[in-house]
C-alpha positions as CSV (number, residue, x, y, z in Angstrom):
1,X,-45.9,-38.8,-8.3
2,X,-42.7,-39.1,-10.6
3,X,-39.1,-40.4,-8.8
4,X,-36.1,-39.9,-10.6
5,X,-32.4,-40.0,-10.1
6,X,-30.5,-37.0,-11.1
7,X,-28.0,-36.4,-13.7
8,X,-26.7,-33.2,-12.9
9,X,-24.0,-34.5,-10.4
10,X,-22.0,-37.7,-9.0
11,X,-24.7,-37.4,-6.2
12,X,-27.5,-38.9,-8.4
13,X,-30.3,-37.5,-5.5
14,X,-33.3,-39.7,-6.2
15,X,-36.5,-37.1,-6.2
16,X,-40.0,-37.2,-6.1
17,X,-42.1,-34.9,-8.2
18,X,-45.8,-33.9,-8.0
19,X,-46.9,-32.8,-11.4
20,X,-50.3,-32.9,-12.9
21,X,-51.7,-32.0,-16.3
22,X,-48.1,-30.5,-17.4
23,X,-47.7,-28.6,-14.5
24,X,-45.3,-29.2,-11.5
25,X,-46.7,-28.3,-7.8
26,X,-43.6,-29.9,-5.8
27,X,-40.1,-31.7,-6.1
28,X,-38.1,-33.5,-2.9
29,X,-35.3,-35.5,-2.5
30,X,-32.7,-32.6,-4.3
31,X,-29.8,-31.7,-2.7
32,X,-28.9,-28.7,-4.8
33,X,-31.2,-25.9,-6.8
34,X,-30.0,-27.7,-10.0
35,X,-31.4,-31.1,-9.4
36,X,-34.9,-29.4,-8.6
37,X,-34.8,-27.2,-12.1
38,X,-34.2,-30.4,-13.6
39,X,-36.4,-32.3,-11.5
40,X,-39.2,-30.1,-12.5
41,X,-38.4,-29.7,-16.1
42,X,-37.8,-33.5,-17.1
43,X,-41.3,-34.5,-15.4
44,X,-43.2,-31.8,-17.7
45,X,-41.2,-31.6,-20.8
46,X,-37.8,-33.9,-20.9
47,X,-34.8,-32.5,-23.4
48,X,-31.9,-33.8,-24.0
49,X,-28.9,-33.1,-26.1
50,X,-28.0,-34.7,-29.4
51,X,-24.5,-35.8,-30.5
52,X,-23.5,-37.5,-33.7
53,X,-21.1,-38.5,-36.1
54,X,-21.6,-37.7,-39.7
55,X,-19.5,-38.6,-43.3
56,X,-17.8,-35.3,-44.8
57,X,-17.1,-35.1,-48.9
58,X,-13.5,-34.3,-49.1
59,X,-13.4,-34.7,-45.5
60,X,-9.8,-35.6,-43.5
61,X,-11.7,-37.3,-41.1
62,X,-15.7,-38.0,-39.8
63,X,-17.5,-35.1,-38.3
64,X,-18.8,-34.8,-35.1
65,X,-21.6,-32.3,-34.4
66,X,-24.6,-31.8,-32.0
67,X,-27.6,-29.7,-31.0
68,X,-26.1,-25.9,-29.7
69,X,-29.4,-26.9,-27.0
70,X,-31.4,-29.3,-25.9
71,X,-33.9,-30.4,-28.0
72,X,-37.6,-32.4,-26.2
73,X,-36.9,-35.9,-26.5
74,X,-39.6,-36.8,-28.5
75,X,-37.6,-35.6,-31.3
76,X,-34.5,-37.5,-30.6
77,X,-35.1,-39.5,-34.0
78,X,-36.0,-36.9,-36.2
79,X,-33.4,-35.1,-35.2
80,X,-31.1,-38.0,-35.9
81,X,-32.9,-38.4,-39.3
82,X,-31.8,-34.7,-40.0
83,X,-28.6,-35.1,-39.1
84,X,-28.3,-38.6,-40.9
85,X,-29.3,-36.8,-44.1
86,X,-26.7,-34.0,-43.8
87,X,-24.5,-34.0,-47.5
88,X,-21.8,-31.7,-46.7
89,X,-18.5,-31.2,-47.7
90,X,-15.0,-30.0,-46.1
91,X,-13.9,-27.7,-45.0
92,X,-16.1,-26.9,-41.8
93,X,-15.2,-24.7,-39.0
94,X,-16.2,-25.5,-35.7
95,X,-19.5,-24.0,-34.9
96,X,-20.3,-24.3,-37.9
97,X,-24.4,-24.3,-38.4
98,X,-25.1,-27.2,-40.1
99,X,-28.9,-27.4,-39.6
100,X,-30.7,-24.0,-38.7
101,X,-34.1,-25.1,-37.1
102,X,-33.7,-29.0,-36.4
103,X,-37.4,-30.4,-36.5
104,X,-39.0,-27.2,-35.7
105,X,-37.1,-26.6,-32.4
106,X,-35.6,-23.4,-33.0
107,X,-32.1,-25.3,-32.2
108,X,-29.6,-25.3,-34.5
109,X,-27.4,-28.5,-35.0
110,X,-23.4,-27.2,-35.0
111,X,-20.1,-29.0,-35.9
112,X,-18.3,-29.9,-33.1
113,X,-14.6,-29.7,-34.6
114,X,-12.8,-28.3,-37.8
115,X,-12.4,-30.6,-40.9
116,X,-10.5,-29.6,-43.4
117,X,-10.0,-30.8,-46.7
118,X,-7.9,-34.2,-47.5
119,X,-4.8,-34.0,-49.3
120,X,-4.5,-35.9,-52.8
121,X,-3.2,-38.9,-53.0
């Protein structure tokens, strides 16, 4: 058995789940349908979004981006390596695809916000 406090809502419903060999048979203590998806899904396979800040040539100011999904949390770092190794310069548009396929997750890594291009000095 797995307990865990949920981070879907202020509520924070501390569950139980029953899962063996990558599969979940049962999940109590939820208050809401949400909390037992996620319940169920962070005791098999736990994602989680990625958010950064990244240095743009020619860039106004820093640029934020993240993951358009979640990606499994064993790839939090790679994914961070990825992004740390981004060399790309303004202007970007919000949405932006920055990364297509970050560590082989199928999830594309996306500017957050629109930088444009630095007046000269």
């Amino acid at each position: 058995m797995i307990s865990m406090t949920c981070i879907n809502c202020p509520v924070g419903c501390r569950m139980q789940v029953d899962a063996e060999n990558g599969s979940v048979s049962h999940v109590s203590g939820h208050a809401c349908k949400r909390g037992e998806t996620y319940a169920a899904q962070e005791a098999v396979n736990p994602l989680r979004m990625v958010t950064a800040v990244v240095n743009i040539k020619r860039g106004a100011v820093p640029l934020s981006v993240k993951t358009r999904d979640p990606i499994p949390k064993k790839e939090i770092f790679a994914c961070m390596k990825a992004i740390g190794a981004l060399r790309i310069s303004a202007p970007v548009t919000m949405g932006q695809v920055l990364i297509e396929n970050v560590c082989g997750s199928g999830v594309p890594v996306v500017a957050t916000k629109d930088v444009m291009m630095k007046e000269a000095d």
